[in-house]
C-alpha positions as CSV (number, residue, x, y, z in Angstrom):
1,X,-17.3,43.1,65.3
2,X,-13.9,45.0,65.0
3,X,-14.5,48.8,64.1
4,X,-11.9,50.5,62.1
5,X,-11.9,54.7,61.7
6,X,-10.0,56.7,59.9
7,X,-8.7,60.2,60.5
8,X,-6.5,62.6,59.1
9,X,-7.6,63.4,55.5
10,X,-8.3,66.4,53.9
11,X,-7.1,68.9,51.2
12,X,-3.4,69.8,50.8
13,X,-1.5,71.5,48.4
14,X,0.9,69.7,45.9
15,X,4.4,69.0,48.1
16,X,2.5,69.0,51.6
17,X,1.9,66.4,53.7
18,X,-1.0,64.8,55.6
19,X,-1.0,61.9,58.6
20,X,-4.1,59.5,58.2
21,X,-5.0,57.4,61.4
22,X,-6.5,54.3,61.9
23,X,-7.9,53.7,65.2
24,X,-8.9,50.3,65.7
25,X,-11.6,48.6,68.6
26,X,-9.7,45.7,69.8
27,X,-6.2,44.9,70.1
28,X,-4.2,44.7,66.3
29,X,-1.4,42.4,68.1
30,X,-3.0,39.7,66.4
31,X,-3.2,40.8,63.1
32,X,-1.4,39.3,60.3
33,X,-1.0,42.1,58.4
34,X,-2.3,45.8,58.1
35,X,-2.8,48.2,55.2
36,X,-4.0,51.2,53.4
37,X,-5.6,51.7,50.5
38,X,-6.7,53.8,48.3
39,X,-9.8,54.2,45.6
40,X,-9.5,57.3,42.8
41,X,-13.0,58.2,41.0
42,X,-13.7,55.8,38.3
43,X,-10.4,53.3,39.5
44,X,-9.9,50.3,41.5
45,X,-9.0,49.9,44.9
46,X,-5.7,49.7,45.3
47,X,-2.7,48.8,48.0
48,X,-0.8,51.8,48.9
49,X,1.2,50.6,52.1
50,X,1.1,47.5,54.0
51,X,2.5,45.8,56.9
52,X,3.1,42.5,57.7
53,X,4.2,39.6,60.4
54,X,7.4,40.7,61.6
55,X,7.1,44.1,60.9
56,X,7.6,44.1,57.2
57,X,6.5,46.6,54.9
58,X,5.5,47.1,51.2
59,X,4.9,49.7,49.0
60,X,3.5,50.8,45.8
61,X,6.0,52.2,43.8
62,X,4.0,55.4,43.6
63,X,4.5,56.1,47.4
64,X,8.3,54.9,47.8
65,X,10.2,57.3,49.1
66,X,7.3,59.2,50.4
67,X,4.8,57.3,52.6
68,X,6.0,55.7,55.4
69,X,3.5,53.4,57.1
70,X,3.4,52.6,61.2
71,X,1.3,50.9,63.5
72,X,1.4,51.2,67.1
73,X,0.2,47.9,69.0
74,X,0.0,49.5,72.2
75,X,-2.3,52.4,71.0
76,X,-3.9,50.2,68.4
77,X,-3.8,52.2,65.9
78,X,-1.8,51.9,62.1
79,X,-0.7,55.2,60.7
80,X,0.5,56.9,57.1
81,X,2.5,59.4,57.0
82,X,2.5,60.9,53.8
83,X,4.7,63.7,52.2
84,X,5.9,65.0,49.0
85,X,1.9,64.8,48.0
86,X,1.1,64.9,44.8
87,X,-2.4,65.4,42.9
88,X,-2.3,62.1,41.5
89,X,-2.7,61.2,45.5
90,X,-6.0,62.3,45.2
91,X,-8.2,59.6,46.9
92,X,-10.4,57.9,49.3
93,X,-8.2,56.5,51.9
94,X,-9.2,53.2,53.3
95,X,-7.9,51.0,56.6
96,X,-7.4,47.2,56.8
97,X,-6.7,44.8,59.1
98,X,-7.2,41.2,59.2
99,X,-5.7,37.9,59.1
100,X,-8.3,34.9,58.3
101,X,-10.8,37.6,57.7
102,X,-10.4,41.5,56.4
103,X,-11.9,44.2,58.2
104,X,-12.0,47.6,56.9
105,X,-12.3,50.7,57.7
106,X,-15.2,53.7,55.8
107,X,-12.5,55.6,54.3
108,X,-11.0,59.7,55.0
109,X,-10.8,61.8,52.0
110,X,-7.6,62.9,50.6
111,X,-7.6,65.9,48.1
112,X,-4.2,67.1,47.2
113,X,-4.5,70.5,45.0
114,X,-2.1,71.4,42.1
């Protein structure tokens, strides 16, 4: 069973930053692709940052410009650095990894004050 953990959330004022951490248990080499996301009180899940075969990454349009999303094979871990943080940021903060299947991770809160 792959474990995924989060680290890094926490409560920020508007215009901080924050660096969330994903530590995973076995080697992410093999992963297709690698992501965060993020769930708001009363809204969907949703993709925040991603990172794909050949190190290709997406974004929400939210986050452009002020996320930037890493993953270190060697350390196996996948990162998100996130400035310029706005309230609307608020959110659990969730890990994923997978290829045929998805793993995730339990989430890291993110509180970003006005």
């Amino acid at each position: 069973q792959v474990q995924l953990v989060e680290s890094g959330g926490g409560l920020v004022q508007a215009g901080g930053s924050l660096r969330l951490s994903c530590a995973v248990s076995r080697s992410i080499g093999s992963f297709n692709a690698m992501g965060w996301y993020r769930q708001a009180p009363g809204k969907q899940r949703e993709s925040v940052a991603r990172i794909i075969s050949g190190g290709t990454t997406i974004y929400a349009d939210s986050v452009k410009g002020r996320f930037t999303i890493s993953r270190d094979n060697a350390k196996n871990t996948l990162s998100l650095q996130m400035n310029s943080l706005r309230p609307e940021d608020t959110a659990v903060y969730y890990c994923s990894a997978g290829s045929l299947r998805v793993y995730w991770g339990q989430g890291t809160q993110v509180t970003v004050s006005s």
